[in-house]
Structures are given as C-alpha cells and as structure tokens.
C-alpha positions in Angstrom: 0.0 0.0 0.0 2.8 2.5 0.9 4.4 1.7 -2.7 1.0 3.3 -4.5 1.5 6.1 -2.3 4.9 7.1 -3.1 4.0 6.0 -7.1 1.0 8.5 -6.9 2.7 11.5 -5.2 5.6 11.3 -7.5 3.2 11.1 -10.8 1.0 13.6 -9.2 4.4 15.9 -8.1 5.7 15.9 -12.1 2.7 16.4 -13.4 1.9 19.3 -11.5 5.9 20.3 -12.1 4.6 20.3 -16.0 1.8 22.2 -15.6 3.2 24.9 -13.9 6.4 24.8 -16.6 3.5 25.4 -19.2 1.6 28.2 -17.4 5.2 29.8 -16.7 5.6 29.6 -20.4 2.5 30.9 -21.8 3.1 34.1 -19.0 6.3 34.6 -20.0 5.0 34.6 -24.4 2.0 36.6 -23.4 4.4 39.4 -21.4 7.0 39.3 -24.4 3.7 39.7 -27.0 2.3 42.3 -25.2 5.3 43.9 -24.7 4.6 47.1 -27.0 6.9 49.4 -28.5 7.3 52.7 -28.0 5.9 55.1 -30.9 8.7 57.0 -32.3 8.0 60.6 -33.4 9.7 61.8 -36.3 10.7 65.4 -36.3 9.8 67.4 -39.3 13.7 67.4 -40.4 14.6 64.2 -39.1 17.4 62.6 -40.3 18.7 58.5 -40.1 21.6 57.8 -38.3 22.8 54.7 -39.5 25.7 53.1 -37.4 26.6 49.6 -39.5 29.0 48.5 -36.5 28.5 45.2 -36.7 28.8 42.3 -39.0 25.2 42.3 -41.3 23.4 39.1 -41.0 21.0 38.4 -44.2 17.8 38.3 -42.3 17.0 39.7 -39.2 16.5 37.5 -35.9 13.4 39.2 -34.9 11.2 36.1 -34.9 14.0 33.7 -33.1 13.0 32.7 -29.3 16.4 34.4 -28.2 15.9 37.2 -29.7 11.7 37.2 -28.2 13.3 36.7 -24.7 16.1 39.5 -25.2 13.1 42.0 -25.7 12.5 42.1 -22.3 15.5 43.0 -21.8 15.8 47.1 -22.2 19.0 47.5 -22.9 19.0 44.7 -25.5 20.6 45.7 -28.4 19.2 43.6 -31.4 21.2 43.7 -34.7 19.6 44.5 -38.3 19.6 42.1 -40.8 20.2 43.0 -44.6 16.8 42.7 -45.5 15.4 45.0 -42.9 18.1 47.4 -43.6 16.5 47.6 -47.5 13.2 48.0 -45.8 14.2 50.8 -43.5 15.8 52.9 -46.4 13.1 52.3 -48.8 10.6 53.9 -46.3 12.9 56.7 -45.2 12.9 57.4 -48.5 8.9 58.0 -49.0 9.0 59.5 -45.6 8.9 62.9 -46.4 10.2 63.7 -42.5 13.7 62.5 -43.6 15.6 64.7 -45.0 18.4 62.2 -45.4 20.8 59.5 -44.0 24.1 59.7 -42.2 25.9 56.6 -42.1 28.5 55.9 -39.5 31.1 53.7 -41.4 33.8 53.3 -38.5 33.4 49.9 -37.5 31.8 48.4 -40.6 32.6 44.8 -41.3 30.7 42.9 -44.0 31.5 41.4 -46.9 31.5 43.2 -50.5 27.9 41.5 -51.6 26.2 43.0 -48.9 28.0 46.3 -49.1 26.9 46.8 -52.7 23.1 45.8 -52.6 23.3 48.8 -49.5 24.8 51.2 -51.4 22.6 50.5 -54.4 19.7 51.0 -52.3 21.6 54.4 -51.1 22.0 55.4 -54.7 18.0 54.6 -55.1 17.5 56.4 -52.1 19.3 59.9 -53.4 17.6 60.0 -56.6 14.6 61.6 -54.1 16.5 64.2 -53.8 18.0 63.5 -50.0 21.1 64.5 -49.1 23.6 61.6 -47.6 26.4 62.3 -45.3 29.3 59.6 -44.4 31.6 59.2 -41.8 34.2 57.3 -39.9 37.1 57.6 -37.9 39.4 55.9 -41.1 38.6 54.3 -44.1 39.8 51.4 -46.1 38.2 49.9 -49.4 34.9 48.9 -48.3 34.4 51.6 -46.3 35.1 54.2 -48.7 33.6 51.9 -51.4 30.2 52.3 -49.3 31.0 56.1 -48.9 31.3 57.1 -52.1 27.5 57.1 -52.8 27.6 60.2 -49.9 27.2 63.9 -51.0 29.6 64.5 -48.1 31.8 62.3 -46.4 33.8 63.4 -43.1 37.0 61.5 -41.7 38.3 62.5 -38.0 
C-alpha cells in the first residue's frame, strides 16, 4: 500500500511540475507579446543615423525565441539584418520627415555583396533628392567603397 502512495505523489508531483512549466511559459510569451513598442515621433527634419558596426546578418533575428526573450531585456541591443536594412531605407525614402541618411562607417565589417546591394539601395535612395552624409574615424576599401554614394563624407 505505501508503494502506491509514493507512485502517486511522485506522478501527481511531475505532473503538477509540467503544468506549472506550461503556465510559466505561456506568461512569460503573453508578457513578451504584449510587450509594445514605443511610438517613435519623427521630427519634421529628421534625419537616419545609420551606425553599420556590426557584421550584417541576411535576415533579421526578430522572430527567433532568443531574440523574443532579449526584448525584455531594455537594454538589449538587437542587430539588423540586410533585408530590414533595404526595408528601413526604402521607407525613409517615402517618408517625407527624412531629410536624409548619415551613415557611420567606423566599425563596418561585412563582406562586399552586402556592401553593394546597401549602397545601391543608397544610390535609389538619393535619386529623391535627399542628401547623404558619411563618416568614420578611417577608411579602407569597403568603407570608402560604401561612402562614395555620400554627398559629403567626413573622416576624424
């Protein structure tokens, strides 16, 4: 009789250890869902600060679990992928707030296929008639390869 005991209350004990796993989980994805961004105002003469200091992934990582769980996180700082990169200078672009881009090209490190499809999209981007300003603490080929599209580029 004291074996069924000890059989139940274990069963009982893990499947109340799983059930509270599961509600833990759907808390956690409902906090991280519900988790709203803030709405960013755009002055009338705003301008894009793009800082490319880091090495450009394809895709962005928004949908990945990590990168769900790093949201709560403030301070997380979640790199851009290529693709949203394209995105994000195709709508400042239409935006008629932006008056243009100012890329930061200090730290840049990707490869040559991903520099040209940005700087195409740049090119694209001044035929609206915005103004793009480049700059970095020194430049090497792909640097200056990705700053020559600029109206103005600045060195320290």
């Amino acid at each position: 009789m004291r074996f069924f005991k000890v059989v139940f209350a274990s069963a009982l004990g893990y499947i109340l250890a799983i059930v509270l796993f599961i509600v833990s989980v759907i808390f956690i994805g409902i906090g991280v869902a519900s988790k709203a961004k803030p709405e960013v105002k755009i002055p009338s003469d705003g301008v894009l600060n793009m800082k490319l200091n880091y090495p450009l992934a394809d895709k962005s990582l928004d949908d990945s679990p990590i990168v769900l769980l790093s949201a709560l996180d403030p301070i997380a700082n979640i790199p851009l992928g290529l693709n949203k990169i394209l995105r994000l200078i195709d709508q400042a672009k239409e935006d008629d707030k932006i008056k243009g881009i100012i890329l930061d090209l200090t730290t840049m490190t990707s490869g040559y296929a991903k520099i040209s499809e940005i700087r195409n999209k740049l090119e694209d981007f001044k035929s609206s008639g915005k103004f793009i300003y480049a700059y970095a603490d020194y430049y090497y080929f792909p640097t200056y390869y990705m700053a020559s599209v600029a109206d103005s580029v600045f060195v320290n």
